[in-house]
N, C-alpha and C positions, 0 to 999 in steps of 0.2 A: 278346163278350169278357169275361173274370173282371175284376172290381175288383180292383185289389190290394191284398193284405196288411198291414192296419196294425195297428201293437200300440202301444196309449192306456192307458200305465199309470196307476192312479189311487193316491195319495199318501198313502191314507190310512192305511198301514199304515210310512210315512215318522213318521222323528224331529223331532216339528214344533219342537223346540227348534234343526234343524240346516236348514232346511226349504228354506234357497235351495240348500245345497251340492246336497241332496237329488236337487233336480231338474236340474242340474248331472250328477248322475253320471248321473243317468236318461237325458238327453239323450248323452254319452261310451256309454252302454250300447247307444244305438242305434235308440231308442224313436221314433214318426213323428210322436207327438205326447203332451201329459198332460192327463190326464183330472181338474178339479177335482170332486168330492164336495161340492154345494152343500148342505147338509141346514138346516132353519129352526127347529126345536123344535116345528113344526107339521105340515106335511106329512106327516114324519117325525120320529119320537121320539130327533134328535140334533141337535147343533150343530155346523159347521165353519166353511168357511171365506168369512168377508166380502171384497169386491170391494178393499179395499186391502192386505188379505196378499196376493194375485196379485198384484196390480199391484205390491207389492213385490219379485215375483220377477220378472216379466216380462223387466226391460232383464237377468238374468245368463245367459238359456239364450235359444237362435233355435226354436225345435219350437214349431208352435202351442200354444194352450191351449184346451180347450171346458172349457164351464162344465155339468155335469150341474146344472140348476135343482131339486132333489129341495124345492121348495117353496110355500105356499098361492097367494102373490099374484104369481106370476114377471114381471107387466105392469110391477110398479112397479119393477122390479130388472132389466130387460132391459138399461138403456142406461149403468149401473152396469159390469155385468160385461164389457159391448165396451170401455167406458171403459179398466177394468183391463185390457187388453188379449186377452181370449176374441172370435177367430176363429169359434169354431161356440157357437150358445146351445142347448142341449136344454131344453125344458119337459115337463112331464109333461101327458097328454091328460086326467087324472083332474081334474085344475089345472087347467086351463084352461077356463073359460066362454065363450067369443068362441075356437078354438083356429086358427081361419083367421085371425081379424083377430093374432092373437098373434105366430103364426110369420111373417105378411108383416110386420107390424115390426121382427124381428130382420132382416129383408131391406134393410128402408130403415136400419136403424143399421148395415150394411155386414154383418155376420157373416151367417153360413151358418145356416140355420133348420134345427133337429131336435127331432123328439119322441120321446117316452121311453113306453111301454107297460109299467103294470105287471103281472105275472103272470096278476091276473084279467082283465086288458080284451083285448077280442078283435083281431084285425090287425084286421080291418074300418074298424077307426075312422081309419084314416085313409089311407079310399076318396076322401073328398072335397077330401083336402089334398094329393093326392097332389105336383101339379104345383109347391107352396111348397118341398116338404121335398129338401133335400140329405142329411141323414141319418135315419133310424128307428134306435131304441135298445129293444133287446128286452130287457128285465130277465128275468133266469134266476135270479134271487132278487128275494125282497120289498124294496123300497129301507129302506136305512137304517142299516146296520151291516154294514165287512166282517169277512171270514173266514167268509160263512154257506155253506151246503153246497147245489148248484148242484141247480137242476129239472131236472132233463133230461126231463122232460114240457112242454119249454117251446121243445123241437127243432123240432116240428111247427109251432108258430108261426110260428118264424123262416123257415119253408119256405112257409109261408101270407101271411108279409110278402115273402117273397121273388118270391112268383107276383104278388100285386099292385104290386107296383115292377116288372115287366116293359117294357120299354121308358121308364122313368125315371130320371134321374140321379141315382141315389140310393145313398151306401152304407148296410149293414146291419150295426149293432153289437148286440153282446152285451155283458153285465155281471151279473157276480156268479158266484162258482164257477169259475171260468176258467182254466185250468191245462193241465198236460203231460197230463191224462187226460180232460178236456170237452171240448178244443177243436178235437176231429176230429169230434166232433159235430155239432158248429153249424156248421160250416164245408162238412159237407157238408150241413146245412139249407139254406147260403147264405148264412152272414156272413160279411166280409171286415174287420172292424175288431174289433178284441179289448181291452174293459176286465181289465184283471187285477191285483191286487194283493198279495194276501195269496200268493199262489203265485207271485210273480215276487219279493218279498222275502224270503221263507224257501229258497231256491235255495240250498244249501250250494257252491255253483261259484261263484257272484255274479251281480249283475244283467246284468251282459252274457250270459253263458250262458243265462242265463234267456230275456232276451229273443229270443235267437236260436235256439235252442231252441224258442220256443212260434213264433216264424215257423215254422221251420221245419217243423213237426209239422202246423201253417195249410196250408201251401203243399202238402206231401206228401198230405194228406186231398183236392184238390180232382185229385190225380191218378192 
């Protein structure tokens, strides 16, 4: 049976001067959950957002939060971002030294364990993790900055994480490039969770349209 269809929009392309309403309307729009943009100045060549701006949001919207970790040392910031209140923690497998001992910790701090693949690292990696992960996060761009313009040589992948999650409880997200025109792609690779931002804020209809709309388009591609 199909996972279904979830749209985790990421904030990054939000008025962070407005930032609680923000997610607020994201939640009114329809959204299953939001996607924080962890970035450290190290990882990746940018900064966002620390574990007390979430948690500043947390108590005004009910929609989970996962925390994308796009950073060096995610061990020492794991019990940080459950703190803030993030439900699912994604680390990146490029990060992670120990990636088994890593993601069974986010298990014992109660959140849902996910890792993040980026562009060059193959599914493979995590043949040996498989039975931790609740979710895999396929990067269809390089992390770090959005509005970048989507791989779609990065479809095969997700069709390559899709074959080895067979018989596993695992959804399969995308991020990066994600729109009314990528995301019948991936979705027939075998993703059912969709980061999108830059193309769910620029919507001339508004974020509700948008959201429903990129389901919609989800849902129609797997039939």
């Amino acid at each position: 049976m199909s996972r279904p269809v979830k749209i985790a929009p990421s904030v990054l392309p939000a008025d962070f001067a407005r930032l609680g309403e923000e997610c607020v309307a994201l939640e009114e729009a329809g959204v299953d959950r939001i996607h924080w943009d962890v970035m450290d100045g190290v990882f990746v060549p940018n900064l966002t957002f620390g574990p007390d701006v979430i948690a500043s949001i947390r108590p005004h919207v009910d929609v989970p939060f996962e925390a994308h970790l796009m950073v060096a040392e995610p061990d020492q910031l794991l019990h940080r971002y459950v703190e803030a209140g993030c439900n699912i923690l994604l680390v990146h497998a490029e990060a992670c030294t120990h990636l088994h001992r890593t993601l069974a910790h986010i298990a014992e701090l109660g959140a849902t364990p996910g890792v993040a693949l980026n562009p060059h690292t193959p599914a493979d990696v995590i043949t040996h993790v498989r039975d931790l992960l609740g979710i895999v996060l396929v990067m269809t761009v390089n992390p770090g900055f959005g509005g970048q313009a989507y791989i779609s040589s990065m479809e095969p992948k997700v069709a390559a994480v899709s074959a080895l999650l067979e018989g596993f409880d695992c959804d399969i997200e995308v991020d990066g490039g994600i729109g009314p025109d990528t995301v019948a792609g991936v979705t027939s690779a075998g993703a059912n969770v969709f980061v999108s931002g830059s193309a769910l804020y620029r919507d001339p209809e508004g974020l509700e349209h948008a959201v429903t709309d990129l389901r919609h388009r989800a849902e129609a591609a797997r039939s």
